[in-house]
C-alpha positions as CSV (number, residue, x, y, z in Angstrom):
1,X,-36.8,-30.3,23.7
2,X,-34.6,-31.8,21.4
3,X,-34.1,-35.9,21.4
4,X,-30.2,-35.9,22.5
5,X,-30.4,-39.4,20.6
6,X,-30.0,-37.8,17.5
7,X,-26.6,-38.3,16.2
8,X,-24.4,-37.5,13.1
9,X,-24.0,-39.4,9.8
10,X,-21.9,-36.9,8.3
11,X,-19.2,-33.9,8.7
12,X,-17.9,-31.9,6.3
13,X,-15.5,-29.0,6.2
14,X,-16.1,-26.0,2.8
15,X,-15.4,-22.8,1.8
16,X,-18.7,-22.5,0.8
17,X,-21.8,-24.0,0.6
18,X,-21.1,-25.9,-2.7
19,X,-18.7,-28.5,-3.4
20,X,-16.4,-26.0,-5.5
21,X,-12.6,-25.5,-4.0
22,X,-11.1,-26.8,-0.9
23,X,-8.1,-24.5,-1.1
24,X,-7.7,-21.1,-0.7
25,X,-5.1,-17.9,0.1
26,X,-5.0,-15.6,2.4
27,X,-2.3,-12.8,3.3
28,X,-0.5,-13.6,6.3
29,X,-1.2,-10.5,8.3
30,X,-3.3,-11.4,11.4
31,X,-6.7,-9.5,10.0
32,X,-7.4,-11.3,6.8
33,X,-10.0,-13.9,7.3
34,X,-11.8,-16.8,5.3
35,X,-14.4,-18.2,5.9
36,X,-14.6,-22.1,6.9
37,X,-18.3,-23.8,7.1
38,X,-18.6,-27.3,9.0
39,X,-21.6,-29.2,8.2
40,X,-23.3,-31.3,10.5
41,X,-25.4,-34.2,8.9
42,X,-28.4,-35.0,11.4
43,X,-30.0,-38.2,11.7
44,X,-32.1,-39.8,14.5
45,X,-33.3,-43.5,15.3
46,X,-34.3,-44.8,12.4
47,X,-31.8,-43.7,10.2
48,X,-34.0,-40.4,9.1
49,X,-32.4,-36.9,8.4
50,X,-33.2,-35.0,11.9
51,X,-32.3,-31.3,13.0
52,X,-28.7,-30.6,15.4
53,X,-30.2,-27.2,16.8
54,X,-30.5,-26.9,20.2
55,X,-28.1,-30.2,20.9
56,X,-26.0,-29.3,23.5
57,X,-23.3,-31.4,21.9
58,X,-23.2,-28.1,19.5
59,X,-21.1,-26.3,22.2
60,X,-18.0,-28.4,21.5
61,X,-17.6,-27.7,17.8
62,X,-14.5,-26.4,16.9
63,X,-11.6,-26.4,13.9
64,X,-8.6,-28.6,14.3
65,X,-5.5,-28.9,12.8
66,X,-6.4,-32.3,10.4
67,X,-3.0,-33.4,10.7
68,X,-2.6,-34.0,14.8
69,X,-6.1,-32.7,15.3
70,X,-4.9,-29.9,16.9
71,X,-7.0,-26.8,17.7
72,X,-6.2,-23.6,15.5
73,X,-4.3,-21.6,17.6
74,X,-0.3,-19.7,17.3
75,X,-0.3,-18.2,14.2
76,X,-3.7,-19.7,13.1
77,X,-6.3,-18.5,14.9
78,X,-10.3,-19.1,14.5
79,X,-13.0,-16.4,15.1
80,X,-16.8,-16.7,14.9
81,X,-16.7,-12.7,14.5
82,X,-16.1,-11.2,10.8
83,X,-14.0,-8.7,10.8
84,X,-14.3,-5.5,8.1
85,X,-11.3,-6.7,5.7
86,X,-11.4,-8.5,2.4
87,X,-11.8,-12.0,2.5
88,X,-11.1,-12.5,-1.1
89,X,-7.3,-11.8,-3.0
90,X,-9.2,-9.5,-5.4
91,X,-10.1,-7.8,-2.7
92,X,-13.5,-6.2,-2.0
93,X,-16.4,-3.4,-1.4
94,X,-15.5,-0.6,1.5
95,X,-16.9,-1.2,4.4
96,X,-18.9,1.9,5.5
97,X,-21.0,0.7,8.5
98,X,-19.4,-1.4,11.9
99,X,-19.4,-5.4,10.7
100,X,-22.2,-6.6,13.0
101,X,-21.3,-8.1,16.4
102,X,-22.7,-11.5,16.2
103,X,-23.3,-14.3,19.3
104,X,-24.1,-17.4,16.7
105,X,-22.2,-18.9,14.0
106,X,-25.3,-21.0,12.7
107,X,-26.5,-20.3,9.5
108,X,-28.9,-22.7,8.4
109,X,-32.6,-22.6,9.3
110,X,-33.3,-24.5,12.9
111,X,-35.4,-27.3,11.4
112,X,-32.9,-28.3,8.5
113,X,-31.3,-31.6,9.2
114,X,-28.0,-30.4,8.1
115,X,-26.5,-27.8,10.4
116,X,-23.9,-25.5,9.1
117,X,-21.8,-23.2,11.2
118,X,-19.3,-20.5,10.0
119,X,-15.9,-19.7,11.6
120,X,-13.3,-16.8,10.4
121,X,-9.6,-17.9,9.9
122,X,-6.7,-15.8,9.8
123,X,-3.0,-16.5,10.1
124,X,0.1,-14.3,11.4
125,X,2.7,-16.1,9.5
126,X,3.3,-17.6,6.6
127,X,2.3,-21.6,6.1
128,X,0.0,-23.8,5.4
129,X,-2.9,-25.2,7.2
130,X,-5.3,-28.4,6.6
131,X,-8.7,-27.4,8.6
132,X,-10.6,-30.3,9.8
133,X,-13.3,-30.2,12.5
134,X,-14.2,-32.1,16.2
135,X,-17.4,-32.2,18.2
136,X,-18.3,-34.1,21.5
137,X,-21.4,-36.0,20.6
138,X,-22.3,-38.1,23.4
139,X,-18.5,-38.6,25.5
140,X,-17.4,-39.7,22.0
141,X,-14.8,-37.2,20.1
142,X,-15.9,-37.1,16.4
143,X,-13.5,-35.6,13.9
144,X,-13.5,-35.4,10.1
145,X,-9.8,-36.2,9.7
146,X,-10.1,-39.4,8.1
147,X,-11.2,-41.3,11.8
148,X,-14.8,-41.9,10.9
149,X,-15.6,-39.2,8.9
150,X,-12.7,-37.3,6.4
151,X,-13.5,-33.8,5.4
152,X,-11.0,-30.7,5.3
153,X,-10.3,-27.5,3.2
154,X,-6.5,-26.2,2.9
155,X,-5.7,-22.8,3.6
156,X,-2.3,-20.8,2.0
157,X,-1.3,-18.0,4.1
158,X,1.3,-16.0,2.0
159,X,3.8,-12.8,2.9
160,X,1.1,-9.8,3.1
161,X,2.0,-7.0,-0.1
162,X,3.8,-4.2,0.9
163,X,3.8,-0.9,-0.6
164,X,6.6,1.7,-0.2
165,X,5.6,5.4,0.2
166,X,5.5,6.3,-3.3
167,X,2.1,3.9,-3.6
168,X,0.7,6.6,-1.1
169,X,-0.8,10.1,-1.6
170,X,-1.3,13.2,0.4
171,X,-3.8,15.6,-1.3
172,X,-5.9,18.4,-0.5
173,X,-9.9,17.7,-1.6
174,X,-12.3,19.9,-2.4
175,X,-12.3,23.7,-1.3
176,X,-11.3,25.1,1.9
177,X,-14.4,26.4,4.3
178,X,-14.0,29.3,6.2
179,X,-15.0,29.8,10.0
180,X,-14.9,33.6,10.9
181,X,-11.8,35.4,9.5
182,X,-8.8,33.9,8.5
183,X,-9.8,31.0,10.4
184,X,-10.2,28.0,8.2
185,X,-10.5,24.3,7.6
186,X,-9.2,22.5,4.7
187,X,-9.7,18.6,4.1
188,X,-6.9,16.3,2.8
189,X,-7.4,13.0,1.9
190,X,-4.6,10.2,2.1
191,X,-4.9,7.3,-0.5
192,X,-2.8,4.4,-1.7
193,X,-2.5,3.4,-5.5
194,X,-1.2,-0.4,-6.5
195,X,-1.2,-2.7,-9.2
196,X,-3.1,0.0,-11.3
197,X,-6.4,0.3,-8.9
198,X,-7.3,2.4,-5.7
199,X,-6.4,-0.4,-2.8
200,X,-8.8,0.9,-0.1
201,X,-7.5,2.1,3.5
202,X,-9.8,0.5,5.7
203,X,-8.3,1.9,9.5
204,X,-5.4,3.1,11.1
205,X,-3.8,3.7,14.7
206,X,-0.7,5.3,16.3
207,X,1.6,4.7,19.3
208,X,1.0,8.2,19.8
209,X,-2.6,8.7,20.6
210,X,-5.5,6.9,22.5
211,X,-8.1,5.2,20.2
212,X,-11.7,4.4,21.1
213,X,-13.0,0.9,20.2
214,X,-14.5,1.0,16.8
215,X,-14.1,4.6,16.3
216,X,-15.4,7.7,18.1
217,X,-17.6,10.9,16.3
218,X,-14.1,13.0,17.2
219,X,-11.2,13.4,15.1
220,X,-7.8,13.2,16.5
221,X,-5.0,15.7,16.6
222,X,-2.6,14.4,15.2
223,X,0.1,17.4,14.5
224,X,0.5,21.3,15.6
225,X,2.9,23.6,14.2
226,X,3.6,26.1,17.1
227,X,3.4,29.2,16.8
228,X,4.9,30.6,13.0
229,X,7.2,33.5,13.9
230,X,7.8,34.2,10.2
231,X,4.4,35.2,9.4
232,X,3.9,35.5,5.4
233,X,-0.1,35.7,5.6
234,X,-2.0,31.8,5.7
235,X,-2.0,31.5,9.5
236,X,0.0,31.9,12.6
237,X,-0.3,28.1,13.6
238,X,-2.2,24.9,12.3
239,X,-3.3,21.7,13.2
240,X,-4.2,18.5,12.0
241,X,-6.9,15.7,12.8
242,X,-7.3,12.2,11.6
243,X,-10.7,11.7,11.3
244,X,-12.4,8.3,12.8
245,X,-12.9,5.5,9.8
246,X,-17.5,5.0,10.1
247,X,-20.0,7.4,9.4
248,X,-20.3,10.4,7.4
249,X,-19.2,13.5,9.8
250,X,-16.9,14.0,12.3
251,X,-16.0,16.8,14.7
252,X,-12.7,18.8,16.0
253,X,-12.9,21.1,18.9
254,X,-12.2,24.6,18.7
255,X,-12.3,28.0,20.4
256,X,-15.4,28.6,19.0
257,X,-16.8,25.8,19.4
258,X,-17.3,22.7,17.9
259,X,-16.9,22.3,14.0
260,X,-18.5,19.3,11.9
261,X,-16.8,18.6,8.3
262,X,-17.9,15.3,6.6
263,X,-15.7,12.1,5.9
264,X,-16.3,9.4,3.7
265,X,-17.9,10.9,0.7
266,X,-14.7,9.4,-1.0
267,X,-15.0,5.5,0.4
268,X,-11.3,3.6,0.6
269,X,-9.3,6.9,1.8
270,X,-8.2,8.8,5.3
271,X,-9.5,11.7,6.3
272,X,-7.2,14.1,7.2
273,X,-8.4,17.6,8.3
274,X,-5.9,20.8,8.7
275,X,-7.2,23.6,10.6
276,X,-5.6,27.3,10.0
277,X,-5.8,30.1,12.8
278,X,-4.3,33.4,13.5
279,X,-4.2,32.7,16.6
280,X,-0.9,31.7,18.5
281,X,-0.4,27.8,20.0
282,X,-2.6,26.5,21.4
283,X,-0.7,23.2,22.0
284,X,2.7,23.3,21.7
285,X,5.1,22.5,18.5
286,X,4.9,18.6,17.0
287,X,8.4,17.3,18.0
288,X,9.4,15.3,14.6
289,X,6.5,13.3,12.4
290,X,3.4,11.8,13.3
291,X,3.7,8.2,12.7
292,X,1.0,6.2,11.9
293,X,-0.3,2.6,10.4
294,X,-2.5,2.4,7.6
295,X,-3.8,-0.5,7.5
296,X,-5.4,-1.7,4.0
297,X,-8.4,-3.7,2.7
298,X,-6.7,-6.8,3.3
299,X,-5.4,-6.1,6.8
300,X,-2.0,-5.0,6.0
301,X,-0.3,-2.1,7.7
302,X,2.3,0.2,6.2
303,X,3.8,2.7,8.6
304,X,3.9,6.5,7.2
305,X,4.6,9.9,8.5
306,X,3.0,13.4,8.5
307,X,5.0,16.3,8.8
308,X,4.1,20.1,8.3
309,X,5.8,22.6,6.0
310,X,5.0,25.6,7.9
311,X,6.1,28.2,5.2
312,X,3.2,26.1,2.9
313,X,1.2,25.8,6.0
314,X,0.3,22.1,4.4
315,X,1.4,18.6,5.3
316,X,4.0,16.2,3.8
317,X,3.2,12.3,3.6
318,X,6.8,11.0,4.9
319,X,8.6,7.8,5.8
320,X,8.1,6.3,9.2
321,X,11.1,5.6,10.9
322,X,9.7,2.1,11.8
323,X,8.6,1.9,7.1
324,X,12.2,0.1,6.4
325,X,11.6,-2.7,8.6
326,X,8.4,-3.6,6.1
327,X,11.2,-4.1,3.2
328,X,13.8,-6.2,4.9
């Protein structure tokens, strides 16, 4: 059992592990995060370096606010979960796989005499932020805000980009796959394109539809045409699904059955899948777009819309109603 003797020489507040920046951006969008490590110097009795873990004065660690030594909270709020966006401006790898769910923010070995914990910030508007840190070591409050100790990093939250619908893209990939006849399935793929690079599209959600928690193996409809009374060959209705974001198939349901198509083999794009009958409704006419947020790598949503031509049998990438409150 550890000796709760053991107190603290030292607390400091990085972005990393080194001694290189205290200041860093983020977008002000609620998801982006970065990541702020506190450091907790160990020492015992005689003055000796001596390991934190297991102290039950570890409970009580937490980020303040350096000036007023408030705790993070309103539109800065503190996590000890990492979420799937980019933590960096520059953005970052696709995330392909769920982020691990995680129960401890240590990461330093048990017996090293410096302790270091990670916590994710994000913020929901735009400011500035001085991080310190506070733990309860024996009744007494200990801070790093310049009472006793004075450590702190500065985070920038800035307006998130936005990107207007001409950034996005709509198209049709790879060849279409044919069930029995004249009943089909065709993948489409929606992308965005900025500041000359592929920004990934890391999720999405509608006010329209149900989501499961981290995704589900099924896709969602998402849009049926009705019945087509002027039949010119292609179909007498179709329908589309928006595939979930993880793994590499997904599913819609069907009158015969079941069909599996695969997702992902392009990483940073939505799946959308159309599916082509002959068969009359089976769910009754879309009544105006689909609208939907994309969110991107960063944690930015931009509201679209998807409409069908039925004389194309295809879909159109539109405006959202709700896309000219992003400009304004």
């Amino acid at each position: 059992m550890i000796d709760e003797q053991v107190g603290i020489s030292r607390i400091e507040v990085k972005l990393d592990s080194t001694n290189s920046g205290q200041h860093k951006v983020l977008y002000a969008n609620g998801r982006m995060q970065v990541r702020v490590l506190v450091l907790l110097h160990g020492i015992d009795n005689n003055g000796d370096g001596a390991s934190l873990h297991g102290h039950p004065a570890l409970q009580s660690l937490r980020l303040i606010a350096y000036h007023g030594a408030r705790p993070l909270e309103g539109d800065w709020s503190v996590t000890v979960q990492e979420n799937r966006y980019a933590h960096e401006m520059t953005g970052g790898a696709t995330r392909l796989t769920e982020v691990p769910r995680v129960t401890d923010n240590r990461v330093s070995n048990v017996s090293d005499p410096v302790q270091i914990f990670q916590f994710w910030v994000s913020a929901s508007r735009p400011g500035i932020m001085e991080v310190a840190a506070e733990i309860v070591m024996d009744g007494v409050v200990l801070r790093s805000n310049g009472i006793g100790f004075d450590s702190s990093v500065t985070l920038e939250a800035v307006p998130p980009k936005k990107y207007n619908r001409n950034s996005f893209s709509l198209y049709k990939f790879g060849a279409f796959r044919e069930l029995v006849y004249e009943e089909r399935i065709q993948t489409f793929h929606i992308g965005l394109q900025a500041d000359g690079r592929q920004v990934n599209l890391l999720d999405w959600y509608s006010n329209d539809v149900a989501l499961n928690p981290y995704d589900a193996d099924d896709a969602v409809m998402v849009y049926s045409s009705g019945t087509i009374n002027h039949y010119s060959g292609g179909g007498r209705s179709f329908y589309g699904y928006l595939a979930p974001i993880y793994g590499q198939t997904a599913s819609i349901h069907t009158p015969h059955g079941y069909v599996n198509f695969r997702i992902n083999d392009v990483p940073g794009v939505l799946t959308l899948v159309q599916r082509t009958t002959l068969q009359t409704e089976e769910k009754p006419e879309n009544e105006g777009a689909f609208e939907l947020a994309v969110i991107d790598e960063f944690g930015t949503e931009h509201w679209l819309a998807i409409e069908g031509d039925k004389v194309q049998r295809t879909f159109i990438l539109g405006e959202s109603k709700r896309s000219t409150k992003q400009f304004s």
